[in-house]
N, C-alpha and C positions, 0 to 999 in steps of 0.2 A: 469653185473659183468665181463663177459667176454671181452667186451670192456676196463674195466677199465684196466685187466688183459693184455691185448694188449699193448695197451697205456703206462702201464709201461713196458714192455718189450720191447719196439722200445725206451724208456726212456734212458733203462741202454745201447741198443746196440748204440744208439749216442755216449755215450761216452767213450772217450778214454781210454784203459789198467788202466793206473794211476789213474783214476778218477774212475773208476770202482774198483780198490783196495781201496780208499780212501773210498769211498761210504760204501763200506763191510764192512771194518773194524770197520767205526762209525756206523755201522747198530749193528755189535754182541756186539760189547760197549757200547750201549743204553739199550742191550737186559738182558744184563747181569747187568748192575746197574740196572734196574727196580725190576729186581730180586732178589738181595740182598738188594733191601729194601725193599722186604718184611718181615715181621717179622715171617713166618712161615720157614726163612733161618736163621734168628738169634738166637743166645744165650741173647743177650743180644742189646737193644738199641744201633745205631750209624747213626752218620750226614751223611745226603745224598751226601757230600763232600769223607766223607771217602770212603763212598760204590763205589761213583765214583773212586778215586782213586785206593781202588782193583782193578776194572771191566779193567779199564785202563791197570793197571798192570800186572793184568794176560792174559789180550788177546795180549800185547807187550813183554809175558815171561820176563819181566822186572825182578819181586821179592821185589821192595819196598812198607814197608807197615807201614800207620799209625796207623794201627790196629791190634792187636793180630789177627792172621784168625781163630787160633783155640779156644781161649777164644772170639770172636766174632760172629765167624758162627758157625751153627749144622754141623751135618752130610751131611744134602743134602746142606747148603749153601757152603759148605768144595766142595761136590763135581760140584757143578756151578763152582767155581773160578778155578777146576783141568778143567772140561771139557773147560773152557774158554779158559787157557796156551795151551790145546791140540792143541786146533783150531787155536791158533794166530800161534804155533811151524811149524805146516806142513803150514800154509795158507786157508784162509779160504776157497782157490775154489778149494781146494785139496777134500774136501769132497763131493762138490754137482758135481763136475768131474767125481772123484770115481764114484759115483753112476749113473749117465748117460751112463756110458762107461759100467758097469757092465749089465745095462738094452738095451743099443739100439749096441753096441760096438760100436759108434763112437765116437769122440768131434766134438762139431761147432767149425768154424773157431772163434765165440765169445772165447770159452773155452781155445782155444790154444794161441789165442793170450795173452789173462789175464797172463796165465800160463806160456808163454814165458816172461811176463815185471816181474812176480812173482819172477820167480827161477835164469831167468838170465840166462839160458841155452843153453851150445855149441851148434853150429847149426848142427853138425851129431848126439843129443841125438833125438830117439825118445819119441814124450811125452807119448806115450799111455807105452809104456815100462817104461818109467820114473815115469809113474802115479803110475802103479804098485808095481813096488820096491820101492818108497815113503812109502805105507800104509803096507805093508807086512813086511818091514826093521822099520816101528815104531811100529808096534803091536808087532811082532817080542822082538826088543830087551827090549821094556816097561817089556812082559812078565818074563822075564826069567832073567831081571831085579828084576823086584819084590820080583820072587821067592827067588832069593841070599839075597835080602834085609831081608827078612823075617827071612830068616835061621840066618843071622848076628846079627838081631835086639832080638830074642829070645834067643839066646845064651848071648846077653850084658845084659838080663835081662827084656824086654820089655815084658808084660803081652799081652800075646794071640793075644785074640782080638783086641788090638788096635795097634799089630805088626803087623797085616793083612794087616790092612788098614792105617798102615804107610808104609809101603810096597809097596803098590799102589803106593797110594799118592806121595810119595817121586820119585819112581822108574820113574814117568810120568814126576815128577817134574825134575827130573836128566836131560834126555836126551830131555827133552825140551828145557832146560838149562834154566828155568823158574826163579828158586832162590825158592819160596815160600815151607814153610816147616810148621809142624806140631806144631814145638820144638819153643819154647820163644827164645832160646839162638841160633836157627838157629842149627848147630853140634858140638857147642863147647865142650858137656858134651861126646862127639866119639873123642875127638881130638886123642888120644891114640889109639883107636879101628882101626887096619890095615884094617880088611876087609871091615867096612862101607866104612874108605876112597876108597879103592881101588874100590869097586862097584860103588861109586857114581861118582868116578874120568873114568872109564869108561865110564858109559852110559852119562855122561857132553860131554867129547871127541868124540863119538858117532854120538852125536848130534849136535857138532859143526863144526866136518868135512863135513858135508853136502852134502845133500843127490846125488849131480854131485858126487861126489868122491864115495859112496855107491856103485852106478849105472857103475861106471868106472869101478871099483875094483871086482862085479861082471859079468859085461861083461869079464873082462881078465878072471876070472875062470871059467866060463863055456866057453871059446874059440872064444867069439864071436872079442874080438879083442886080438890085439896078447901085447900090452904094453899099458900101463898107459896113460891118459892125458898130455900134456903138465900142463894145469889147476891144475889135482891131485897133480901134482910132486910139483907144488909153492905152492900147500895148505899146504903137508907132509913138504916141509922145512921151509917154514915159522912157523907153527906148533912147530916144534922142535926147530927150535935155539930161538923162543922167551919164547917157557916154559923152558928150561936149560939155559935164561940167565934171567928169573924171579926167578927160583927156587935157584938158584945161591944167587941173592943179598938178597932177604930173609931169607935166610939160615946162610948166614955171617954176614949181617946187621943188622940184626933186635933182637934187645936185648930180647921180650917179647918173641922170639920163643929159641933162645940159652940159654935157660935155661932148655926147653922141656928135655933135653938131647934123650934119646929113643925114642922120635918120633919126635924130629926135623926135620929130612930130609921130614918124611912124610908131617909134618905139612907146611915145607917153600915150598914141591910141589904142594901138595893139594890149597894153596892161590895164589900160579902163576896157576896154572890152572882154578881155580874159576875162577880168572878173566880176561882169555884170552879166557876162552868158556863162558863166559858170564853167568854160571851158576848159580851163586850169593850165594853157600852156605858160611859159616866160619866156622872153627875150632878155633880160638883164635879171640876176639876183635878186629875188627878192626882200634877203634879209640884210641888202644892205640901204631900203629904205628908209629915210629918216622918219619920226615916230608923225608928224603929222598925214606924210601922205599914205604909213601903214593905215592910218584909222580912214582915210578916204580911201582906200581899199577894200578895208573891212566893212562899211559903207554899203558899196557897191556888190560887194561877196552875200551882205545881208539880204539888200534888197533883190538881188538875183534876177532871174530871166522870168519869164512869162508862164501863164498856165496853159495845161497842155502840151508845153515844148517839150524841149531835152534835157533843158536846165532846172538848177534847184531853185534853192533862196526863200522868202518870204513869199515873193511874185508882187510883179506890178499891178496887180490891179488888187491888190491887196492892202498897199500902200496907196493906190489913190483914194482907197475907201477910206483909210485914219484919215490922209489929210482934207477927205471931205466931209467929216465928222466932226476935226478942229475946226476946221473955216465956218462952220456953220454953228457951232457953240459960240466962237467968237464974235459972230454978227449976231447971236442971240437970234439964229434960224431954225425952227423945229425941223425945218421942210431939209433933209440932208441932201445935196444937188452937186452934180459933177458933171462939166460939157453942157450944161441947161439940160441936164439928165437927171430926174431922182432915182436914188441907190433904194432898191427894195430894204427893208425893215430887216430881213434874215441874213443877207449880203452883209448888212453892216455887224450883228451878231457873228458869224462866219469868222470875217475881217481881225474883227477887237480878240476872239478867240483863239488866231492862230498866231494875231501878234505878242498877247500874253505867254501861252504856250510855246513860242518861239523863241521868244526874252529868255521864259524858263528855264528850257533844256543849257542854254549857252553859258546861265549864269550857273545852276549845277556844276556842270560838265566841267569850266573855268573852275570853280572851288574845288571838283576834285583832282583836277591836274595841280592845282596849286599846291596840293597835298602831297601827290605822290611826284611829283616832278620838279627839277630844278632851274628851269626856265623863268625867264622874266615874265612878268604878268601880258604886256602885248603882244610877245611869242606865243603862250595860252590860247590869249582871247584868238588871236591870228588862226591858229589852227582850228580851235573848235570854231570856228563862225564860219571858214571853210570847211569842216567834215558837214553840218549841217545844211552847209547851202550847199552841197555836193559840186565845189570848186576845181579842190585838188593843188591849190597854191599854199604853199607853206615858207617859212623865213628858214627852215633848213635843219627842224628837230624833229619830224616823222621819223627818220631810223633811230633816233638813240631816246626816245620814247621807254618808261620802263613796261613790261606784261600788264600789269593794272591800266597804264596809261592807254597803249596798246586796243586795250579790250573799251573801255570807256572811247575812242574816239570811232572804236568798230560799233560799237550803240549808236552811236551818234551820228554816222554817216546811214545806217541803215534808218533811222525816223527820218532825218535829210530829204532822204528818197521818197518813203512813202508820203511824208507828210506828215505834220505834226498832229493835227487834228484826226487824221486819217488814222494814226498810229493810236489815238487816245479813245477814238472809238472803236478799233479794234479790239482794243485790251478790257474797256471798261462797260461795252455792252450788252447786256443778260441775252448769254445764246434765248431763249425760250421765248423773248419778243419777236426773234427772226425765223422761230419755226415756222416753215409754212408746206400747207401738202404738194409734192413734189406733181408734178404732169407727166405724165408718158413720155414728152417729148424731151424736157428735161433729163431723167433718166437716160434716155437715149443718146446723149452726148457724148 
């Protein structure tokens, strides 16, 4: 036994960061469909398709489902598919890190490396401090999270007991930016209700600024640095001018919400931020968007939340590297400069790669549903640009999706997650570059 135990542990340390995310992820997404098909998870019978599809969903904090979860699963299948989004939210080697570090206080050089391709982190963050404010900044705000929810959800009328653990549920589900919810209708029946919005529009933003920026933000408060990130400042302004210029054309454009009158504004914020934190909840239908403010949706779903967060997408500072690469071809500037900042040489390489790669997968993915699926071309694009930004907002054809369709949008939400890059160096690099002699200590993990 303990050879075999060996054996796979020189297994994983051959290979590379990527392929070792890759590995993980298809290990708790095996783990977790096993588990919702069992029937001591279920309310009711479903295809071992569908179950895939949650398992998928929720460990990619995605939010698409072919299935009601709450007329589907019980209680403990309700809370598999929460503790799944937990683990996909922070990463999966967030937890068995945590717990090394709290028993030996160190990481392997295995640990740190994973953890550095994971989060993508500055090279002055420490990770043992990083690890830290990760589980303390999610338990933290999950908490006291909840607790508002709870107070809000009792006051709109929600019976007791099942405001508890909508409360939870939700509150995890929030700043995961997960999507997955309790309610048939997703939040449409709170569309009016201020304070659910604003709790939920919280811990979504939370969770999408990402945990570099948490770790920033509390280093400047306790003194340990004296200003912000370069990193932070492009996540806050990217941040901002794209929710006030989502919040903007939904607000004026969009006919189903100009009618809200009293909670318009909330209702046209609440849907540009769904879908730029990738949280995937709704107040209003989404399929009955007119087609220009579906494509400023798609937009904002593309461009996505931050790295390191909870959310998918392209990432913001992904998109300030293109548009610091036009602005500077345009002024005929060799010198690439963003904030009187220059973008390192690799940064920009990085960038153009995962914008290409990103393009890729979507415009695939589109051609193959256009094939096996009868939907209109912006219903398509709608869905795949949410499975890959791990959104979870759809115009309302996730369940009648055909098995091919099904399976192609479960691809797509799992690279979503990992990253597209991440996903391409996984697949495409020579195990035999990444062998290297394991350490005592390593094995010892």
């Amino acid at each position: 036994m303990n050879y075999i135990i060996k054996k796979y542990r020189r297994f994983r340390l051959s290979l590379s960061p990527q392929q070792n995310l890759l590995y993980g992820f298809v290990s708790y997404t095996l783990a977790g469909w096993l588990l919702l098909c069992l029937p001591f998870f279920q309310k009711q019978a479903v295809s071992a398709l569908d179950n895939l599809f949650i398992a998928t969903s929720a460990i990619s904090t995605t939010g698409l489902v072919t299935v009601s979860v709450f007329d589907t699963y019980n209680g403990f299948g309700q809370f598999v598919v929460m503790l799944l989004f937990q683990i996909g939210s922070i990463g999966y080697m967030t937890f068995t890190s945590f717990i090394l570090l709290s028993r030996t206080g160190n990481l392997t050089h295995w640990h740190q490396r994973i953890l550095n391709t994971e989060f993508a982190m500055p090279r002055d963050f420490q990770i043992r401090d990083f690890l830290r404010s990760v589980i303390i900044f999610t338990i933290g705000i999950e908490t006291i999270g909840a607790l508002c929810l709870y107070i809000a959800f009792t006051r709109a009328g929600v019976e007791h007991n099942f405001a508890v653990w909508s409360s939870i549920y939700h509150s995890v589900s929030a700043f995961c930016t997960a999507g997955f919810g309790l309610y048939n209708d997703s939040f449409e029946q709170f569309a009016g209700n201020t304070a659910v919005n604003t709790i939920l529009s919280v811990l979504a933003i939370c969770g999408s600024l990402g945990f570099i920026v948490v770790t920033d933000i509390w280093n400047r408060l306790t003194g340990k640095t004296r200003k912000i990130t370069y990193t932070s400042r492009i996540i806050f302004t990217v941040l901002t001018v794209l929710l006030a210029g989502g919040t903007f054309m939904i607000y004026f454009f969009e006919p189903s919400v100009s009618t809200l009158e009293s909670s318009r504004l909330t209702t046209s914020f609440f849907q540009a931020m769904t879908a730029l934190t990738t949280v995937g909840f709704n107040t209003v239908p989404i399929g009955g968007f007119t087609l220009p403010v579906l494509l400023v949706v798609i937009l904002l779903m593309y461009v996505g939340a931050s790295p390191s967060g909870t959310g998918g997408g392209l990432k913001s500072t992904t998109l300030t590297a293109l548009i610091a690469i036009m602005w500077s071809r345009i002024r005929n500037n060799n010198r690439v400069v963003f904030f009187g900042k220059k973008i390192p040489l690799e940064r920009l390489y990085v960038a153009t790669s995962v914008f290409i790669l990103y393009a890729t997968v979507i415009f695939v993915a589109t051609l193959v549903l256009a094939f096996t699926e009868h939907f209109s071309l912006e219903q398509i694009l709608f869905e795949i640009t949410s499975a890959i930004g791990t959104v979870g907002l759809s115009t309302g054809i996730t369940g009648d999706l055909s098995p091919w369709g099904k399976a192609v949008v479960i691809f797509v939400m799992f690279i979503g997650r990992l990253g597209v890059l991440t996903f391409g160096l996984a697949v495409m690099a020579r195990r035999k570059l990444w062998k290297t002699r394991a350490t005592q200590d390593d094995l010892a993990v």
